[in-house]
VOBA-1610 file (N, C-alpha, C; in pm, whole numbers, padded with zeros to 5 digits, always signed):
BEGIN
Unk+00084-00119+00000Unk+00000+00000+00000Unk+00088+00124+00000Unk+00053+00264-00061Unk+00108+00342-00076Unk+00112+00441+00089Unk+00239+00469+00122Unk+00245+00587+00211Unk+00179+00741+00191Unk+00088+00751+00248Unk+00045+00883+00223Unk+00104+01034+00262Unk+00120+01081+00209Unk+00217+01224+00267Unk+00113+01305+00299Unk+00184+01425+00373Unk+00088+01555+00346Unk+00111+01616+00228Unk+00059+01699+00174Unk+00062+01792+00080Unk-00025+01926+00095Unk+00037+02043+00047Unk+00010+02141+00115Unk+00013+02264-00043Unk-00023+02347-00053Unk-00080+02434-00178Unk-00204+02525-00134Unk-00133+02624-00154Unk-00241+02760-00191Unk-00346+02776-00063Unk-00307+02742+00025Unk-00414+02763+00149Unk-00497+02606+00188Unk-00442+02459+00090Unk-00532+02371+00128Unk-00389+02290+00153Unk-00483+02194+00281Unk-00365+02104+00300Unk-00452+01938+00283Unk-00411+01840+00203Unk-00405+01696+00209Unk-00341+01618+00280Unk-00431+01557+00384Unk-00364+01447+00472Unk-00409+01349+00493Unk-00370+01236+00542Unk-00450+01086+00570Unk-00592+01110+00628Unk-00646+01099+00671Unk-00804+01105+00694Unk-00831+01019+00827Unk-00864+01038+00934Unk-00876+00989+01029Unk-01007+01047+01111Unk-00983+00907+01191Unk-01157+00956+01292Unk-01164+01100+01344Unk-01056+01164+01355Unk-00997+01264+01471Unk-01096+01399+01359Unk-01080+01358+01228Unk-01189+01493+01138Unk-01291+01467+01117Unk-01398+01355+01279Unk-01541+01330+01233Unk-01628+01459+01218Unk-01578+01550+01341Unk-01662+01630+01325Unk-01645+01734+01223Unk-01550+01734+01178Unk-01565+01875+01073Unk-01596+01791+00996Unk-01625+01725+00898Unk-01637+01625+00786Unk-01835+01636+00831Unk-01841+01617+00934Unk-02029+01641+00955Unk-02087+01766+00948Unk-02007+01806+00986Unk-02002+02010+00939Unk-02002+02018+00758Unk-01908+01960+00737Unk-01887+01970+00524Unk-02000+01917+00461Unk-02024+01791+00540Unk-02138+01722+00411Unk-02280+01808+00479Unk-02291+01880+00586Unk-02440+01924+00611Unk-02403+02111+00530Unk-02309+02140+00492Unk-02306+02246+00357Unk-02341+02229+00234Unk-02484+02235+00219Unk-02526+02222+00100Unk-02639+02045+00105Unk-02603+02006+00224Unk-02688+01901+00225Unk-02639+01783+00145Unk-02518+01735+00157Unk-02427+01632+00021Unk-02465+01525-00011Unk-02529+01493+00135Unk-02583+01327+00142Unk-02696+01314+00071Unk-02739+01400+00035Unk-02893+01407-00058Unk-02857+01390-00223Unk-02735+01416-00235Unk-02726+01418-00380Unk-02699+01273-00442Unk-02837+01216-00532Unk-02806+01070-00546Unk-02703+00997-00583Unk-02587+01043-00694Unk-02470+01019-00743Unk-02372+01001-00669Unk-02385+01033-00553Unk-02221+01049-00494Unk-02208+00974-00345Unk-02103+00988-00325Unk-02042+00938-00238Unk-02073+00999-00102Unk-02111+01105-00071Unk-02097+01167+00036Unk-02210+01111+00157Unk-02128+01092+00271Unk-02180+01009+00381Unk-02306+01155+00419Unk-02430+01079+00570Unk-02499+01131+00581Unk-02479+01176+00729Unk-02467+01318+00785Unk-02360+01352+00920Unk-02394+01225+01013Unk-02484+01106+01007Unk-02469+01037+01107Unk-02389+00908+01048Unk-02349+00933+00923Unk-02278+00818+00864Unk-02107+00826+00892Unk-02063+00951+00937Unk-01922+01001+00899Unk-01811+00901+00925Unk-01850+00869+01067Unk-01775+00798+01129Unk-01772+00641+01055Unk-01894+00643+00991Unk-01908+00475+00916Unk-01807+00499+00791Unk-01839+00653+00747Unk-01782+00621+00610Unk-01641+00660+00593Unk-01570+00656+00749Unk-01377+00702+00777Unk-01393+00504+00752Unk-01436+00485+00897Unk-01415+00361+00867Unk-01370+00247+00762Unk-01498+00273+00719Unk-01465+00190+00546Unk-01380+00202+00451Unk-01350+00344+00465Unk-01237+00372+00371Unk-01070+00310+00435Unk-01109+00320+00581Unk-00973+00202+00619Unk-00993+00044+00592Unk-01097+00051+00581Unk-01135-00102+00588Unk-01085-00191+00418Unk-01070-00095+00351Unk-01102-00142+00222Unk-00966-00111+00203Unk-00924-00248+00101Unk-00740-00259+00090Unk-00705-00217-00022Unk-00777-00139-00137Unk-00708-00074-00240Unk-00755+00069-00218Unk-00799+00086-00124Unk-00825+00254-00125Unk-00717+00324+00034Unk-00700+00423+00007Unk-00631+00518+00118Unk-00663+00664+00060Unk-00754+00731+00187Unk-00869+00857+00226Unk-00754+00951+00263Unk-00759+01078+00188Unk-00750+01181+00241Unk-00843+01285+00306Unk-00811+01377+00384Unk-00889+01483+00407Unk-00850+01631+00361Unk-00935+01691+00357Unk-00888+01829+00278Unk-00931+01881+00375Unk-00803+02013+00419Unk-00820+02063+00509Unk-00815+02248+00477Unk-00881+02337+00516Unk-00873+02495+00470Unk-00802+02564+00551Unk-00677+02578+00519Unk-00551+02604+00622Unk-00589+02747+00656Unk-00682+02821+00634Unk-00704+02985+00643Unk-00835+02960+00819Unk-00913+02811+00852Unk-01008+02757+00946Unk-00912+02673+01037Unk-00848+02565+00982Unk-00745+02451+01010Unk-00888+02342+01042Unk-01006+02379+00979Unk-01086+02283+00940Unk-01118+02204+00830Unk-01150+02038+00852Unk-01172+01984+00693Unk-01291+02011+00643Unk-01258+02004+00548Unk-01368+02068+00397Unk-01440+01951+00350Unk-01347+01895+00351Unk-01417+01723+00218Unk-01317+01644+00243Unk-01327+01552+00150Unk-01193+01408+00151Unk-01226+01362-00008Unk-01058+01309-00011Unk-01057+01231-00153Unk-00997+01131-00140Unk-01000+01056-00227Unk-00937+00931-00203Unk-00844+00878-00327Unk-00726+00768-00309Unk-00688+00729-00418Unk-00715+00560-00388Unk-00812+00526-00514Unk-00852+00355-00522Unk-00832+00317-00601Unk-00856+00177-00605Unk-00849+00088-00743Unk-00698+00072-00720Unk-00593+00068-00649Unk-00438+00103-00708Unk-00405-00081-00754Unk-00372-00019-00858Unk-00255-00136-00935Unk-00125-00092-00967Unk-00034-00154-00865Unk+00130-00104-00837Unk+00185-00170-00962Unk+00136-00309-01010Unk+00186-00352-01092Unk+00224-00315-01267Unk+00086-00192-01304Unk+00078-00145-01392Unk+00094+00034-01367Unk+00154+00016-01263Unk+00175+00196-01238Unk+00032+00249-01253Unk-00136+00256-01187Unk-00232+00285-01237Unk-00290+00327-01112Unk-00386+00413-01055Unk-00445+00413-00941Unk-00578+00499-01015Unk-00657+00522-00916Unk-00780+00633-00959Unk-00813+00729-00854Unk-00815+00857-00893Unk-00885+00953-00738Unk-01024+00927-00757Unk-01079+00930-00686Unk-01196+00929-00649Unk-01273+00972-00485Unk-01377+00898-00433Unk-01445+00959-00330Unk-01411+01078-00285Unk-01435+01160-00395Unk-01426+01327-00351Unk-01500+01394-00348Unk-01525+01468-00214Unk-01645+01574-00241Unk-01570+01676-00142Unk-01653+01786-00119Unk-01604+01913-00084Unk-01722+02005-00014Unk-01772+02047+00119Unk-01854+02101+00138Unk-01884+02249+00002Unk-02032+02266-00006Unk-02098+02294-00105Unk-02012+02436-00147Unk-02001+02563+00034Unk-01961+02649-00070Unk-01842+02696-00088Unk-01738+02537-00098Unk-01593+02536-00140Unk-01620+02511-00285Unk-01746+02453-00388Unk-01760+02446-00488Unk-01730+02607-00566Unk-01651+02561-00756Unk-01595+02671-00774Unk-01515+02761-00744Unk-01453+02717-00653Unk-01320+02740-00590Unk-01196+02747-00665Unk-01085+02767-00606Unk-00937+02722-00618Unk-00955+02560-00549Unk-01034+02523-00449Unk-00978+02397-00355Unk-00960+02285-00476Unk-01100+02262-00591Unk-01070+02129-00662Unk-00912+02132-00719Unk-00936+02251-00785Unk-00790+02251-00890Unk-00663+02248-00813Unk-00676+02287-00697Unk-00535+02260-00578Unk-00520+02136-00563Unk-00649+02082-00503Unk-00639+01961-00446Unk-00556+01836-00587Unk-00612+01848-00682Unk-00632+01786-00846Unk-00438+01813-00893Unk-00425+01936-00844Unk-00249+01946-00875Unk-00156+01910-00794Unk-00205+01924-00689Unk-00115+01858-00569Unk-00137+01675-00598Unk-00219+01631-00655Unk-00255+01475-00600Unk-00179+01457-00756Unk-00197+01493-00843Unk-00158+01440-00953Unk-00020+01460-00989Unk+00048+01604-00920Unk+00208+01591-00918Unk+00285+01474-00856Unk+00220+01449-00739Unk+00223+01363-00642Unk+00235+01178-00719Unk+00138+01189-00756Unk+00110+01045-00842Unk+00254+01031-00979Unk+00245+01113-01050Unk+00333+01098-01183Unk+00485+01170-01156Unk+00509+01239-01044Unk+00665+01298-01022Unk+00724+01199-00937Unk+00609+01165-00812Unk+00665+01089-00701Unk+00711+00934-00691Unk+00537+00929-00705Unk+00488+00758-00756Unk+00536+00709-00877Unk+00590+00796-00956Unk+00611+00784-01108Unk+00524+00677-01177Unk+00372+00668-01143Unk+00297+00601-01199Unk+00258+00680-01322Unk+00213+00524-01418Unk+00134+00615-01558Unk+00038+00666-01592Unk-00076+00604-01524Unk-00226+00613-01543Unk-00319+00673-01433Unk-00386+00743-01430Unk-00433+00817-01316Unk-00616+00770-01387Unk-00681+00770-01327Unk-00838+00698-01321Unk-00934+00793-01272Unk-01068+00825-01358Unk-01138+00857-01279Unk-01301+00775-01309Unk-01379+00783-01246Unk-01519+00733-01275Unk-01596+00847-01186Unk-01770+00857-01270Unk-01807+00913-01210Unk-01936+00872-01229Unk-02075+00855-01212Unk-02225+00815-01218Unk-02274+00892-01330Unk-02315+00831-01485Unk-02358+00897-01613Unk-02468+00984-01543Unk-02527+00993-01470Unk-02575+01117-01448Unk-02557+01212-01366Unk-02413+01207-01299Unk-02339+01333-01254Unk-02269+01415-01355Unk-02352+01548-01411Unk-02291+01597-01558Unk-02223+01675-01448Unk-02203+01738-01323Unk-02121+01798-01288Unk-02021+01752-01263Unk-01993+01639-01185Unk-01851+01590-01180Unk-01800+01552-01313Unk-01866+01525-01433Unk-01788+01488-01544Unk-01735+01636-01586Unk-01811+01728-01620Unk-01723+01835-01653Unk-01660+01862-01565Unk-01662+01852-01428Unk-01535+01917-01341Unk-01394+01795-01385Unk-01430+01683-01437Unk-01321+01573-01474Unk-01249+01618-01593Unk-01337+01632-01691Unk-01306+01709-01814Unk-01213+01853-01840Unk-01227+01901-01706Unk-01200+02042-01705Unk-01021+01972-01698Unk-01004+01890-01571Unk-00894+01893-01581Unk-00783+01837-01652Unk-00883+01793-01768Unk-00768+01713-01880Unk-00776+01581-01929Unk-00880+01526-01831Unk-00861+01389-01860Unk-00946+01381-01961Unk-00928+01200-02039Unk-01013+01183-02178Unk-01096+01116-02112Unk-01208+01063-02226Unk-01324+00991-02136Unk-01270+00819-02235Unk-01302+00746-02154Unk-01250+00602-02170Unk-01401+00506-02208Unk-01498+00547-02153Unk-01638+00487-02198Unk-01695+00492-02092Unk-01808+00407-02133Unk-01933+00367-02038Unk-01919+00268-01998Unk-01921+00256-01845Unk-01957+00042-01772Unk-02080+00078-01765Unk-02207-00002-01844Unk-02330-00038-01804Unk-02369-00112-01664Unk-02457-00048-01585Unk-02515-00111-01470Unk-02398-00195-01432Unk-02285-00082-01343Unk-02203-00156-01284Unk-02192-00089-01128Unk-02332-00042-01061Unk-02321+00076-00964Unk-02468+00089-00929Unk-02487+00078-00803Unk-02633+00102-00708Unk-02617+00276-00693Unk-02737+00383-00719Unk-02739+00449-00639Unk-02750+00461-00510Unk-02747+00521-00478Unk-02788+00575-00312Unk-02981+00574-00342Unk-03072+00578-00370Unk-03175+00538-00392Unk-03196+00375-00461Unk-03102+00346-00498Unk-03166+00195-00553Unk-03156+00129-00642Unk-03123+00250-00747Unk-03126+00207-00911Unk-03016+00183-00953Unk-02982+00101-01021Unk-02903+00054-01123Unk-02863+00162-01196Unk-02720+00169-01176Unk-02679+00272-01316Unk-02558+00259-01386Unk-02509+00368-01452Unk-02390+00319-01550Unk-02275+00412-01478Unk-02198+00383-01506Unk-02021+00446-01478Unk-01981+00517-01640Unk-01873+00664-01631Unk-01875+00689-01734Unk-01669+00727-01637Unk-01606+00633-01758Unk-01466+00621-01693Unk-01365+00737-01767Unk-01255+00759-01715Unk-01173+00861-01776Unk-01033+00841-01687Unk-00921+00920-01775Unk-00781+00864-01786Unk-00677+00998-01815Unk-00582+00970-01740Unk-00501+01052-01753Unk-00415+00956-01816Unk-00256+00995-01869Unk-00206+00944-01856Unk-00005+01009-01899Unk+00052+00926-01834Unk+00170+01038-01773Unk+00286+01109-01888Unk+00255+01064-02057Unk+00296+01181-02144Unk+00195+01261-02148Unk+00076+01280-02102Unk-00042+01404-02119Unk-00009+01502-02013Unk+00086+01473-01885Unk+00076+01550-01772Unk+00119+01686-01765Unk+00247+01716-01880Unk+00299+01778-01865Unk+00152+01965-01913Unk+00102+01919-02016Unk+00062+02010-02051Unk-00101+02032-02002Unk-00118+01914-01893Unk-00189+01933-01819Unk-00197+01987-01719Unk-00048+01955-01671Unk+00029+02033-01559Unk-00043+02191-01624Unk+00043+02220-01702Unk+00043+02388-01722Unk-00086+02452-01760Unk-00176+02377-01796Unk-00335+02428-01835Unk-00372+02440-01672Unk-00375+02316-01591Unk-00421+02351-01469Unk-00397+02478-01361Unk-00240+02488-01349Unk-00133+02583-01306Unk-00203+02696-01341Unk-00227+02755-01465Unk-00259+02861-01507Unk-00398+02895-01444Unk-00495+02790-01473Unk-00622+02814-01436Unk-00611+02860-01286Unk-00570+02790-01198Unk-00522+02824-01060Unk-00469+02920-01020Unk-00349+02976-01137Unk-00365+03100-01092Unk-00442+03230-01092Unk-00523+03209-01247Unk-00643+03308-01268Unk-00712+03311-01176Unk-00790+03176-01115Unk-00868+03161-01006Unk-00817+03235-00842Unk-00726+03133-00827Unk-00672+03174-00688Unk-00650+03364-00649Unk-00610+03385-00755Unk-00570+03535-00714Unk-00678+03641-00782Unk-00751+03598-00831Unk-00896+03698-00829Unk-01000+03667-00811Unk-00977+03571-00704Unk-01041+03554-00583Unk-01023+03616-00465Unk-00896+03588-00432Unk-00813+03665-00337Unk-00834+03818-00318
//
């Protein structure tokens, strides 16, 4: 399993994810109400503690937390799953972000820090994402940052209500980084500092 570092950028910091951020993590997902949104991942504030858990529990995933170094409270958590060491390949995923960190600098920080991290450090090739064909927001926020789209898995995924649905997959991969690197960089800085 991979060692997780901190990582730190532009006012957000990434760290392992532990019980110790139940309560701000019940604070994030009740911004905007997260647990309501059928597509996603986001636990329900009486789930938090279930859903640190699981993410230790489960042997190809390791949880970060995102933390807003300007509060020194967490915001959201992401995760890196699926990892295959053997083919240099992992996927971010379980990410969300209380509601009004959306449109931010935090995704594109969080997204440059994890992905320098993956292809400078890890010197892996393939970076992964999936998201629920009817989350058009997380696909364009996927899209935004470069990745291609890889297809559709048919009915390979329960909502959070019940239904059967499809996966729509996407790929980085580590000759694309460089000029992904610098599309992102840039955007981050437009963002970050007129915001600021």
């Amino acid at each position: 399993m991979l060692d997780l570092p901190t990582l730190s950028s532009n006012g957000i910091t990434l760290k392992p994810l532990t019980l110790n951020h139940t309560d701000d993590l019940i604070k994030a997902c009740q911004d905007g109400e997260l647990w309501k949104i059928n597509e996603t991942s986001v636990p329900a504030p009486d789930k938090v503690i279930d859903y640190i858990n699981t993410a230790y529990s489960m042997l190809d995933r390791q949880a970060f937390v995102v933390i807003d170094e300007s509060t020194g409270r967490a915001i959201g958590s992401t995760s890196f799953h699926d990892i295959l060491p053997s083919v240099k390949r992992l996927e971010i995923g379980y990410t969300w972000y209380a509601k009004s960190h959306w449109r931010t600098h935090v995704n594109t920080t969080c997204k440059l820090m994890l992905l320098t991290y993956i292809f400078k450090t890890l010197e892996y090739q393939t970076v992964g994402w999936r998201t629920d064909i009817g989350n058009h927001r997380s696909q364009k926020a996927i899209e935004r940052l470069g990745a291609k789209k890889d297809g559709v898995i048919r009915g390979n995924r329960v909502c959070r209500d019940g239904v059967i649905s499809d996966t729509v997959m996407y790929s980085l991969v580590k000759s694309e980084w460089p000029q992904v690197k610098a599309v992102l960089t840039q955007k981050l800085n437009q963002n970050y500092y007129h915001s600021s």
